[in-house]
C-alpha positions as protocol buffer text, in pm:
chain_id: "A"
residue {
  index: 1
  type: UNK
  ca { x: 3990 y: -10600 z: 15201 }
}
residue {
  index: 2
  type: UNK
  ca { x: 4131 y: -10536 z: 14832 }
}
residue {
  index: 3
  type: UNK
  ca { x: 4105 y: -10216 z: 14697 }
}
residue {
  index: 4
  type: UNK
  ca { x: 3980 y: -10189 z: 14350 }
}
residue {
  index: 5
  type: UNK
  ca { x: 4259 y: -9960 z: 14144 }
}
residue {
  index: 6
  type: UNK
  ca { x: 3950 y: -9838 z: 13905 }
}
residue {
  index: 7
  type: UNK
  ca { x: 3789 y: -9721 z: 14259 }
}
residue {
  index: 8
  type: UNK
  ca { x: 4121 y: -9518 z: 14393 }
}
residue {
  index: 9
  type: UNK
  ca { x: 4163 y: -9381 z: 14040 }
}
residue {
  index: 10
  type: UNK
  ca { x: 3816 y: -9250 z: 14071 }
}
residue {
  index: 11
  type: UNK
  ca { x: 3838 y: -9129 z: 14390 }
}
residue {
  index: 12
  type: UNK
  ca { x: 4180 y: -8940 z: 14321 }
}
residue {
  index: 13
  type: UNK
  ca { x: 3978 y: -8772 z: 13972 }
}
residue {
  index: 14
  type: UNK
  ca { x: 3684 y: -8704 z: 14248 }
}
residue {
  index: 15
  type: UNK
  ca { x: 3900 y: -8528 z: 14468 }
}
residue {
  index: 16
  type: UNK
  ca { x: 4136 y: -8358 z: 14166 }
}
residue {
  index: 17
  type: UNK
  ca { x: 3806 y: -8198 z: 14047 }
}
residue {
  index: 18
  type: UNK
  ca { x: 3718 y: -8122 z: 14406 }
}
residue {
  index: 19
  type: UNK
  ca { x: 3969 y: -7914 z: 14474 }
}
residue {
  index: 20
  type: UNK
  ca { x: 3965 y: -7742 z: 14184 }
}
residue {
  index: 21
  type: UNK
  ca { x: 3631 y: -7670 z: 14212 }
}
residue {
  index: 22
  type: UNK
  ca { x: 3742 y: -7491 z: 14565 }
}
residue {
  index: 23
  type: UNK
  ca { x: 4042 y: -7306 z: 14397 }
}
residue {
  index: 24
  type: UNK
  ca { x: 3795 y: -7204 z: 14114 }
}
residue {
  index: 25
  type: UNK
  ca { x: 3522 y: -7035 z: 14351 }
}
residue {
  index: 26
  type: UNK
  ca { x: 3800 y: -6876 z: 14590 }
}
residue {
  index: 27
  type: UNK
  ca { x: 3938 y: -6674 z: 14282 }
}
residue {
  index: 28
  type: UNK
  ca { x: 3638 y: -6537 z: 14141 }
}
residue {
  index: 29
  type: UNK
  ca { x: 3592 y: -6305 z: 14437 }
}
residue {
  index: 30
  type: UNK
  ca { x: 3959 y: -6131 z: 14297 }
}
residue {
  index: 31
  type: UNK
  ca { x: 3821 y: -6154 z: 13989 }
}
residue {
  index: 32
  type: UNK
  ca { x: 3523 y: -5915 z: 14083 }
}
residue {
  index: 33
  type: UNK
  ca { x: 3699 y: -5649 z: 14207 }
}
residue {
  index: 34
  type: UNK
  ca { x: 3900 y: -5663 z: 13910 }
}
residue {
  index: 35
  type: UNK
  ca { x: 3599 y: -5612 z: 13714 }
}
residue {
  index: 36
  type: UNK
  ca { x: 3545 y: -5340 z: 13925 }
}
residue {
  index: 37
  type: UNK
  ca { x: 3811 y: -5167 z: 13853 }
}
residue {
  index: 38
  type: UNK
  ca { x: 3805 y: -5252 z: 13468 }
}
residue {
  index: 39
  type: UNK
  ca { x: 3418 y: -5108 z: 13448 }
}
residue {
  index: 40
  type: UNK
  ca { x: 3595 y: -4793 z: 13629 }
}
residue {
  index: 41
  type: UNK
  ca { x: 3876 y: -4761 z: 13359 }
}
residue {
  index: 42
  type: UNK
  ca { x: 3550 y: -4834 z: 13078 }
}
residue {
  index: 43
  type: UNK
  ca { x: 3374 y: -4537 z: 13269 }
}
residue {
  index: 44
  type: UNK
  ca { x: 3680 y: -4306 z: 13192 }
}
residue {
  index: 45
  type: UNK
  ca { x: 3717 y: -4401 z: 12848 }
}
residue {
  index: 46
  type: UNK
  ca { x: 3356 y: -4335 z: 12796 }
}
residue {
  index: 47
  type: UNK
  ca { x: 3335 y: -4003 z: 12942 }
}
residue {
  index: 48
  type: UNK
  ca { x: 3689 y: -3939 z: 12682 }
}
residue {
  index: 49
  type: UNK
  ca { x: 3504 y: -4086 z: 12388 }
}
residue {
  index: 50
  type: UNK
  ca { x: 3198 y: -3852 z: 12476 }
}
residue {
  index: 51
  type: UNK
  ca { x: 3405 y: -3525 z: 12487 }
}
residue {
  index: 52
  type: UNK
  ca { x: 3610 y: -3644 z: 12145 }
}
residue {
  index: 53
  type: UNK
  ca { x: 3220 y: -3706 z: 12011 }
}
residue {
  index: 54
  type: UNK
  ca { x: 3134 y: -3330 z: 12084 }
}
residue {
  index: 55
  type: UNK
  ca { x: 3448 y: -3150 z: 11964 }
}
residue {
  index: 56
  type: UNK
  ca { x: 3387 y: -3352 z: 11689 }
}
residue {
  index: 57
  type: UNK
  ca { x: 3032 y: -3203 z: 11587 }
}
residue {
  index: 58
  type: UNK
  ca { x: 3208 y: -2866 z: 11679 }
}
residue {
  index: 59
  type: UNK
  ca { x: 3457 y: -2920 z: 11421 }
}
residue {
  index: 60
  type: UNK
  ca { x: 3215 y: -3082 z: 11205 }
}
residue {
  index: 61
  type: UNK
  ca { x: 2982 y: -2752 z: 11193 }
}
residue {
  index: 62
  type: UNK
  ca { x: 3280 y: -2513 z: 11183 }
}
residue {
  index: 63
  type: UNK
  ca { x: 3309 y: -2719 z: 10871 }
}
residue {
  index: 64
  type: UNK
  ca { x: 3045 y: -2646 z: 10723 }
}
residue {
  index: 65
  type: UNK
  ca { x: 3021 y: -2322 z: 10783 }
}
residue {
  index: 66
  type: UNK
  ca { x: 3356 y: -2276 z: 10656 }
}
residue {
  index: 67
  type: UNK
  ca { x: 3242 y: -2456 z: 10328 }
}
residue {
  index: 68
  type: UNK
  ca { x: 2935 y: -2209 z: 10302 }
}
residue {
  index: 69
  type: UNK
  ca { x: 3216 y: -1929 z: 10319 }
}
residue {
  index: 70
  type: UNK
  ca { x: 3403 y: -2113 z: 10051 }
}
residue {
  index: 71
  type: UNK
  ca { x: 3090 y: -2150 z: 9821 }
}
residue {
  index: 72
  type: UNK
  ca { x: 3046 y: -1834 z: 9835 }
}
residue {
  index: 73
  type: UNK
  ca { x: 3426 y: -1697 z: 9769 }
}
residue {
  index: 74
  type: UNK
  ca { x: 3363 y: -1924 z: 9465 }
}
residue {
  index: 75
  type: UNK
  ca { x: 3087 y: -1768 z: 9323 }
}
residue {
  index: 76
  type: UNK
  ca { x: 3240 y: -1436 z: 9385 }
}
residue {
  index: 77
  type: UNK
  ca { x: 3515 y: -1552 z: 9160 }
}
residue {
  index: 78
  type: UNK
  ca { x: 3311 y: -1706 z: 8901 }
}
residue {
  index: 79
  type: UNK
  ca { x: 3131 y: -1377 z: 8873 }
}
residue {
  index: 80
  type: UNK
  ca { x: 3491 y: -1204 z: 8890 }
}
residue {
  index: 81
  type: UNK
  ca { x: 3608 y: -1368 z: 8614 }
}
residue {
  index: 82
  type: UNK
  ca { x: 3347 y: -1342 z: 8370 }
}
residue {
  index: 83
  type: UNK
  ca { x: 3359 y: -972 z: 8413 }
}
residue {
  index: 84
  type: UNK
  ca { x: 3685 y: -1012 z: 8334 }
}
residue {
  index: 85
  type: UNK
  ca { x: 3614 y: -1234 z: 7998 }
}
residue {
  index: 86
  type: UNK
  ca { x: 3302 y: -913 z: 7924 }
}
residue {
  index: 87
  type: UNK
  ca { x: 3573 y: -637 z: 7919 }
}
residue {
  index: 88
  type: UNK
  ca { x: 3883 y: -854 z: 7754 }
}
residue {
  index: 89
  type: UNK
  ca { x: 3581 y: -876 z: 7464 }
}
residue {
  index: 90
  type: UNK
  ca { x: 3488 y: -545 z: 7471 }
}
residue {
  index: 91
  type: UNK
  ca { x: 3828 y: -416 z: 7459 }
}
residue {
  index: 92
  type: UNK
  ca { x: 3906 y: -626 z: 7187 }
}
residue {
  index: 93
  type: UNK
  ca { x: 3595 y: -498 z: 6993 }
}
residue {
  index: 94
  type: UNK
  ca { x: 3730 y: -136 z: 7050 }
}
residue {
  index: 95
  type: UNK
  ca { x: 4069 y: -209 z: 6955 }
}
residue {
  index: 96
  type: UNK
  ca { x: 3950 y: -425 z: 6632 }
}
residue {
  index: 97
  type: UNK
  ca { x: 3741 y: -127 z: 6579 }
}
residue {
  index: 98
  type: UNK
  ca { x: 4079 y: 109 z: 6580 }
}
residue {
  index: 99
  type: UNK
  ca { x: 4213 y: -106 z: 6349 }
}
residue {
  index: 100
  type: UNK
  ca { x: 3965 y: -15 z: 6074 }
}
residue {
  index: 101
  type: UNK
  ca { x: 3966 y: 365 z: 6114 }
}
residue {
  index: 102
  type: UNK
  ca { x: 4143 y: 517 z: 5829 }
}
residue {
  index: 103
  type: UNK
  ca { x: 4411 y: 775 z: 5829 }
}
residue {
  index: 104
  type: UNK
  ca { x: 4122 y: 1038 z: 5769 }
}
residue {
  index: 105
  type: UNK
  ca { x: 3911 y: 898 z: 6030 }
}
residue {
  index: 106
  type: UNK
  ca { x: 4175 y: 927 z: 6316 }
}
residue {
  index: 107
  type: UNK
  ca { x: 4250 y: 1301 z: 6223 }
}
residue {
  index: 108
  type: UNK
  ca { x: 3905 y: 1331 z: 6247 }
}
residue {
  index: 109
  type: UNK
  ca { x: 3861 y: 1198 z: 6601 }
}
residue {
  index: 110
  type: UNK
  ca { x: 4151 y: 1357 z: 6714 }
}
residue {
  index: 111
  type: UNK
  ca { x: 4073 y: 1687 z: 6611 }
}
residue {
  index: 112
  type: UNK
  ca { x: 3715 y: 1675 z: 6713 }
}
residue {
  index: 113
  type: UNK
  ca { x: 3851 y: 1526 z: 7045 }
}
residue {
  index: 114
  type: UNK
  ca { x: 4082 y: 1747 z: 7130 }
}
residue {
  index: 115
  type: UNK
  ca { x: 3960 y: 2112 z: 6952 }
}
residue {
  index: 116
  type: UNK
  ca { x: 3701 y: 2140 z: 7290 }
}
residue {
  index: 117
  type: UNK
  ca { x: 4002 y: 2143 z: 7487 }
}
residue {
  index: 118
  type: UNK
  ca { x: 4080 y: 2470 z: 7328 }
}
residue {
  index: 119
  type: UNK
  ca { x: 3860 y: 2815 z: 7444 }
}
residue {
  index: 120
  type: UNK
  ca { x: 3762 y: 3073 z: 7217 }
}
residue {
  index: 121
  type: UNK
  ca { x: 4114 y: 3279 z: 7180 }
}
residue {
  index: 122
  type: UNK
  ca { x: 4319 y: 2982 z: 7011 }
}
residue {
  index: 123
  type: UNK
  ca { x: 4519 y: 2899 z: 7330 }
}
residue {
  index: 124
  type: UNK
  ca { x: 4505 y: 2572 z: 7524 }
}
residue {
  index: 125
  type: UNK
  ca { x: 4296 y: 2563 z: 7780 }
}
residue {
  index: 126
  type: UNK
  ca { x: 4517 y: 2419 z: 8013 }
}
residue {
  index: 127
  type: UNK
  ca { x: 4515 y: 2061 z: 7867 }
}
residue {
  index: 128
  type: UNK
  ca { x: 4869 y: 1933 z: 7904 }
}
residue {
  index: 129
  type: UNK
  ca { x: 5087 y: 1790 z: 7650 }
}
residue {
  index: 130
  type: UNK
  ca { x: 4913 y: 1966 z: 7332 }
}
residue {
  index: 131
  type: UNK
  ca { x: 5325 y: 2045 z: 7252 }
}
residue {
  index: 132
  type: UNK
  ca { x: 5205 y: 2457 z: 7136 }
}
residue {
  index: 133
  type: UNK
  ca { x: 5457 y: 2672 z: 7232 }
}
residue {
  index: 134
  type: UNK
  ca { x: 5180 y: 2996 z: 7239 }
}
residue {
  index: 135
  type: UNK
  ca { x: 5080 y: 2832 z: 7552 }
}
residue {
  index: 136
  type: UNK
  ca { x: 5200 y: 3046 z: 7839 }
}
């Protein structure tokens, strides 16, 4: 009997394949507990990423509450500061007003200011600083 080489290479490739085939199905058992265990450690990592999720919305409303606050510090400021601009304008109006009283018109509002200090008798009424020496 003569052996056809074309047959023995087949059968060697047959038997090659074969036994892979067996090595192939022997390993996939370790390779399901391994997913086991990976499906564990994806478990884990889940439950993690949940917790991070909710600490997250907790910082994400402290936020904007926090903002709210800020908003309203801002407005408070806003207001602040053009009560600020109101009196700078009217004190400038008051002291540009000064500025156009005549020499006359201050002795005037001096006096007038400062007479009702005085009672009756001539003497200071106890207003300091009116520099009279009858004052005793």
């Amino acid at each position: 009997m003569k052996l056809h080489t074309g047959n023995n290479k087949t059968n060697i490739l047959i038997i090659i394949i074969g036994v892979m085939a067996a090595y192939n199905i022997f390993q996939t058992k370790g390779i399901q507990t391994d997913v086991s265990a990976y499906n564990k450690k994806i478990d884990l990592i889940q439950k993690e990423i949940d917790s991070v999720q909710i600490m997250n919305n907790q910082l994400t409303t402290q936020i904007a509450n926090i903002d709210h606050e800020i908003d309203k510090v801002d407005g408070d400021i806003s207001r602040v500061t053009k009560n600020i601009t109101i009196i700078k304008n009217q004190t400038n109006e008051k002291v540009d007003a000064v500025n156009e009283f005549t020499f006359s018109d201050l002795y005037k509002f001096f006096t007038d200011r400062y007479e009702t200090a005085r009672d009756t008798t001539g003497h200071n009424s106890g207003v300091e600083g009116s520099g009279s020496k009858t004052d005793n």
